[in-house]
C-alpha positions in Angstrom: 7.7 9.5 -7.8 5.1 12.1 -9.6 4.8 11.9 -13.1 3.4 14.9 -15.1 2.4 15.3 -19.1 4.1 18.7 -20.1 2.1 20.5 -22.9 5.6 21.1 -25.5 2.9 22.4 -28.4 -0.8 23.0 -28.9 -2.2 23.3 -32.7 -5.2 25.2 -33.5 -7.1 23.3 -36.2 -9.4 24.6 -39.2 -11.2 21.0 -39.5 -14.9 20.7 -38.8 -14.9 18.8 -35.9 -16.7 15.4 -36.1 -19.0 16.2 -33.0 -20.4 19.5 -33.2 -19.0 20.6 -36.7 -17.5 23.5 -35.9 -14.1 24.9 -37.0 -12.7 26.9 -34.9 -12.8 24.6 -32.2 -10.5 21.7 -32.7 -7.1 21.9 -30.8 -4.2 19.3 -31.2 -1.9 18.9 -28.0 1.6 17.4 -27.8 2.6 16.5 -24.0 5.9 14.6 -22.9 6.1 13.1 -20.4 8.0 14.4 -16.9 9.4 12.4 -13.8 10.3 13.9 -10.6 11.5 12.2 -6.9 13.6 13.0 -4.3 16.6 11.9 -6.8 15.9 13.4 -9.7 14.3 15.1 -12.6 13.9 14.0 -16.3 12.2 14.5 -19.3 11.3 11.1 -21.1 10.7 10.0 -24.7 7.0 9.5 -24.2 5.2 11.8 -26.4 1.0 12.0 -26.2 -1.7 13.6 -28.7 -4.7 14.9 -27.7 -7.2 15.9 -30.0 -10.1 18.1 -28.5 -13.1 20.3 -29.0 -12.9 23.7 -27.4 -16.4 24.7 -28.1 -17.9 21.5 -27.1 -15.4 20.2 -24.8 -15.0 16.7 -25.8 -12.3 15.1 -26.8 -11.4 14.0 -30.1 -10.6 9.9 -30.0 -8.7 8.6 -33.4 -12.1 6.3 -34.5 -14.4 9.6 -35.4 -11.2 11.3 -37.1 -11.8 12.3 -40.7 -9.5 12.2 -43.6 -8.7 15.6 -43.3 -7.5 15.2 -39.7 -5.7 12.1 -40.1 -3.6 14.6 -43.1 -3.2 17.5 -40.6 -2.5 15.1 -38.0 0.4 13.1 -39.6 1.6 16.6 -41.1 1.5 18.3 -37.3 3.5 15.1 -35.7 6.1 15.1 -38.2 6.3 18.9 -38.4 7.0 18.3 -34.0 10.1 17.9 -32.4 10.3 17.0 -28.3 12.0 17.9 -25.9 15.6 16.4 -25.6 15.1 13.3 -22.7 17.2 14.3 -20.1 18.4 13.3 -16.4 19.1 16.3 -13.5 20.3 15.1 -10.2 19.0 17.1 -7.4 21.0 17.9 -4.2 20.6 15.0 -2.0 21.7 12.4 -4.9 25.2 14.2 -5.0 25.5 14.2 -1.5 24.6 10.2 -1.3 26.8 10.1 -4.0 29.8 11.3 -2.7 29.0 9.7 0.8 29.3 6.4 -0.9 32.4 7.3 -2.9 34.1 8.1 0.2 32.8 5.1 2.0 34.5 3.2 -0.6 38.0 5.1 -0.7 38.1 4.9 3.0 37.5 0.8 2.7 39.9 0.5 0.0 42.6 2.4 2.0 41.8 0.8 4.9 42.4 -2.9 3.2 45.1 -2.1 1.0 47.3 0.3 2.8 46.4 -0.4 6.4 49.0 1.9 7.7 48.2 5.0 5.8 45.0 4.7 8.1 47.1 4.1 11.4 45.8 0.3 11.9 49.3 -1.3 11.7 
């Protein structure tokens, strides 16, 4: 099973950033997170921020976060909506699917109705 963080929305920020105090460099990131096997795909409800620093590539942990980017922060998250979680079966889970749903027909004939099979 592979699990990926989609980016669903990336914010450019006018705060100084608290490493290099720059501001053009700040960017907030909203990723969700994305399951994949041989079953299926979905999208979960697992959201993550990232806060970084383009111009001195560091990213931006919650402790060194000023006022102003808590504000913008809080305004951003509400201001974002996810993606929808979702479920898409892929190929081979219908086909197992439908293997075991006739397995089961054919078993419940065969008990039930013995001579609609030809046993009796």
């Amino acid at each position: 099973m592979s699990e990926k963080l989609i980016t669903i929305k990336e914010v450019p920020l006018k705060n100084n950033c608290p490493e290099c105090y720059s501001t053009e460099g700040l960017v907030l990131t909203f990723k969700q997170k994305f399951k994949e096997t041989q079953f299926y795909k979905s999208i979960t409800n697992d959201v993550v921020e990232e806060l970084a620093c383009t111009k001195c590539d560091t990213a931006i942990y919650p402790v060194s976060w000023t006022d102003d980017i808590e504000r913008v922060y809080d305004y951003q998250k509400k201001a974002f909506s996810p993606k929808p979680p979702s479920l898409k079966l892929k190929r081979l889970a219908w086909i197992v699917f439908i293997v075991i749903d006739m397995i089961v027909i054919v078993t419940i004939l065969a008990i039930f109705f013995p001579e609609v099979m030809g046993l009796k």
